[in-house]
Wavefront OBJ file of the C-alpha trace (Angstrom):
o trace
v 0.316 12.415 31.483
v -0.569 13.879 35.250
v -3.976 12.565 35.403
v -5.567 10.184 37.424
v -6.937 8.282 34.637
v -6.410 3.709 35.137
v -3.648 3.857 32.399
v -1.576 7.236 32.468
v 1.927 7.742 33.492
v 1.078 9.043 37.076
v -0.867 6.083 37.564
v 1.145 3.736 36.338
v 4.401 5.148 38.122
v 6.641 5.569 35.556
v 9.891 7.136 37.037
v 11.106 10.048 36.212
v 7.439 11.738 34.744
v 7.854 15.424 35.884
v 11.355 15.399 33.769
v 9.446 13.783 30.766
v 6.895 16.794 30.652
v 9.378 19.022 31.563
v 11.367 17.820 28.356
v 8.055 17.484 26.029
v 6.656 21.494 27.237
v 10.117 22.855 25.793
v 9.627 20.165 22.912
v 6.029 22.121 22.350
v 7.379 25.378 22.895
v 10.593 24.785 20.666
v 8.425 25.899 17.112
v 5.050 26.417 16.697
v 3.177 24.144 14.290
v 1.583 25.337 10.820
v -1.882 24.376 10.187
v -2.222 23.536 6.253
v -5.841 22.850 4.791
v -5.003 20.055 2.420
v -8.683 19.714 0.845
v -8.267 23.204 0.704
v -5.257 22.918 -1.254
v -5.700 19.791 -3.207
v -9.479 20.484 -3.867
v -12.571 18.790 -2.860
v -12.876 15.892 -5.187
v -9.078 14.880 -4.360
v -9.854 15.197 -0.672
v -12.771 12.718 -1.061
v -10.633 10.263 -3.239
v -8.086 10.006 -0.232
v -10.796 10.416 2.796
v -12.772 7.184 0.549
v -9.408 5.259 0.183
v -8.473 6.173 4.361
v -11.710 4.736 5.272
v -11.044 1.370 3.033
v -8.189 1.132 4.731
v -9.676 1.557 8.658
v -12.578 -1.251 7.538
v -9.996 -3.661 6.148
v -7.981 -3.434 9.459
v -10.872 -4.010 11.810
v -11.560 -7.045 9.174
v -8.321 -7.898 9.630
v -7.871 -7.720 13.206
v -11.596 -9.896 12.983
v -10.082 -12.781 11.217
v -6.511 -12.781 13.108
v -8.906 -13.347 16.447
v -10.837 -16.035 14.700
v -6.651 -18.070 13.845
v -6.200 -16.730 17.317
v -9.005 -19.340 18.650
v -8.565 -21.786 16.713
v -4.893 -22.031 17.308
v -5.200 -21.736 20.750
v -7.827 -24.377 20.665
v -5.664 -27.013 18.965
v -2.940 -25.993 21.091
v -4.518 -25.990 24.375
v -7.218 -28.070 24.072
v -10.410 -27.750 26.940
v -9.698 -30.867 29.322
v -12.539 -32.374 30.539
l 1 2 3 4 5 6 7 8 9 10 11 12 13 14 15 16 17 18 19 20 21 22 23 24 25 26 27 28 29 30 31 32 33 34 35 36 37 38 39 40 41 42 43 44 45 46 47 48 49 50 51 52 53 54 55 56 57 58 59 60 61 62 63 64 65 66 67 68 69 70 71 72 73 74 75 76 77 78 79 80 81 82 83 84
């Protein structure tokens, strides 16, 4: 959030930042998180099933996001056709 990369919130300005970490450190501090193995706990061939299914899922939304910037051009096309 303090870093000087092109899009972060110091960059970028945005008011009131040193409250905003101030709030999300005592956020962070408030409980401390529980790591849980799930292919531990649900077993290897389980943990494939779902990590298969999760990567379906990731290739049909970069298709997805493919075709909507194909309608994308093609709208914009008949829309806002090139003058000449």
């Amino acid at each position: 959030m303090e870093g000087n990369a092109k899009l972060s919130p110091k960059t970028r300005s945005v008011p009131d930042l040193k409250d905003r970490v101030t709030r999300l450190q005592a956020y962070e501090a408030w409980h401390q998180p529980r790591k849980i193995d799930f292919a531990a706990i649900v077993g290897p061939e389980m943990w494939q099933r779902h990590m298969r299914n999760r990567q379906k899922v990731l290739d049909l939304l970069k298709q997805s996001q493919e075709l909507a910037n194909e309608i994308r051009d093609i709208v914009a096309e008949a829309v806002y056709p090139p003058k000449l």
